[in-house]
C-alpha positions as CSV (number, residue, x, y, z in Angstrom):
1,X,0.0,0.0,0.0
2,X,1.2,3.3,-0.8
3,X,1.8,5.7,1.9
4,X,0.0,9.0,1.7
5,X,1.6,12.6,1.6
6,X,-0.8,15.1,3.9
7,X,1.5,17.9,2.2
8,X,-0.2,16.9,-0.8
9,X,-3.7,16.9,0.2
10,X,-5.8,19.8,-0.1
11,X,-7.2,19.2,3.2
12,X,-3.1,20.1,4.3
13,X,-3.6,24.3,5.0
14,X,-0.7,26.5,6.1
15,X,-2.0,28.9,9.3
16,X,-0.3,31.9,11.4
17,X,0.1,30.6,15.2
18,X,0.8,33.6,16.7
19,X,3.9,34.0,19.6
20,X,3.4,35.8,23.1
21,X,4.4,39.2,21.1
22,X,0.3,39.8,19.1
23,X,2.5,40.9,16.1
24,X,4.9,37.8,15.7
25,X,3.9,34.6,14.1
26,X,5.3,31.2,13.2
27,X,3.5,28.9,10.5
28,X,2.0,25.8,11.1
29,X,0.4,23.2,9.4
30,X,-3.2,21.7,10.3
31,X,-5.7,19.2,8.6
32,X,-9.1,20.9,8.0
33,X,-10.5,17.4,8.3
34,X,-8.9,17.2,12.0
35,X,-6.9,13.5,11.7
36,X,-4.2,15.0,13.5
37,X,-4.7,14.8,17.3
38,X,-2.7,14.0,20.1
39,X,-3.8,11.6,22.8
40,X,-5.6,14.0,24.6
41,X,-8.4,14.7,21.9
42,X,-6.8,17.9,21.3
43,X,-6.1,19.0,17.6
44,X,-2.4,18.7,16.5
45,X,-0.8,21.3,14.6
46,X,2.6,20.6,12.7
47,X,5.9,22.8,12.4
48,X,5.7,23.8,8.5
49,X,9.4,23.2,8.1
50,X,8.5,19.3,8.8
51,X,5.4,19.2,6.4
52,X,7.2,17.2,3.7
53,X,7.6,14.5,6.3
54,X,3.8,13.9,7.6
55,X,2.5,10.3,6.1
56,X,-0.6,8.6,6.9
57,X,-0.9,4.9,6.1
58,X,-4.8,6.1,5.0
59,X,-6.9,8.6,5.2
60,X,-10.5,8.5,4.3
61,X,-10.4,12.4,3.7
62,X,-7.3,12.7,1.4
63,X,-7.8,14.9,-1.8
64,X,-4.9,15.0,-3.9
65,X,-3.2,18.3,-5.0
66,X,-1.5,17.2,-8.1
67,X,1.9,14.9,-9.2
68,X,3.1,13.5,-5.8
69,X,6.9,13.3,-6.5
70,X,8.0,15.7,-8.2
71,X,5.8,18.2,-5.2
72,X,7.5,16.5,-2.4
73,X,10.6,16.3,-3.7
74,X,10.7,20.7,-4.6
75,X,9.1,20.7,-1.0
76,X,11.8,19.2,0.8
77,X,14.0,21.0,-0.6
78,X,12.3,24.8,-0.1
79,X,11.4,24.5,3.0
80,X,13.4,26.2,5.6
81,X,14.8,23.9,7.6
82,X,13.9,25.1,11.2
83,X,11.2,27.8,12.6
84,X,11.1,31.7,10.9
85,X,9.7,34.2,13.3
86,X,7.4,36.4,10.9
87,X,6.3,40.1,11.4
88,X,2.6,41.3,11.0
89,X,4.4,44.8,10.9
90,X,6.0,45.7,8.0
């Protein structure tokens, strides 16, 4: 069985989770479809920088974004490779 890329699912989103400072942000990663959730019911958001590395064995929800390989591949190698502090101030 082929394993499934969440990063290429439309249900994947990118959102702002914003720090203790109102006007600083990191992004993070979250399935509109809520299958990611930690043991405690709660909804689990991922770092963005590990996106390319999120499989699900299934997933009843999964809506493909387009060619798998040659997507993941480009990901992995764009994404920055730790957590960027963003500004809302310009």
């Amino acid at each position: 069985m082929e394993k499934i890329f969440c990063a290429n699912c439309a249900n994947c989103i990118l959102i702002r989770q914003y720090e203790s400072e109102p006007e600083r942000y990191v992004l993070r990663v979250k399935c509109t479809k809520k299958q990611w959730v930690k043991r405690s019911g709660e909804e689990k958001f991922y770092k963005y920088f590990t996106v390319a590395r999120r499989i699900m064995d299934e997933c009843e929800y999964y809506e493909e974004n387009g060619e798998l390989f040659p997507y993941i591949k480009n990901l992995r190698k764009e994404l920055p490779i730790k957590d960027e502090i963003y500004s809302t101030k310009g």
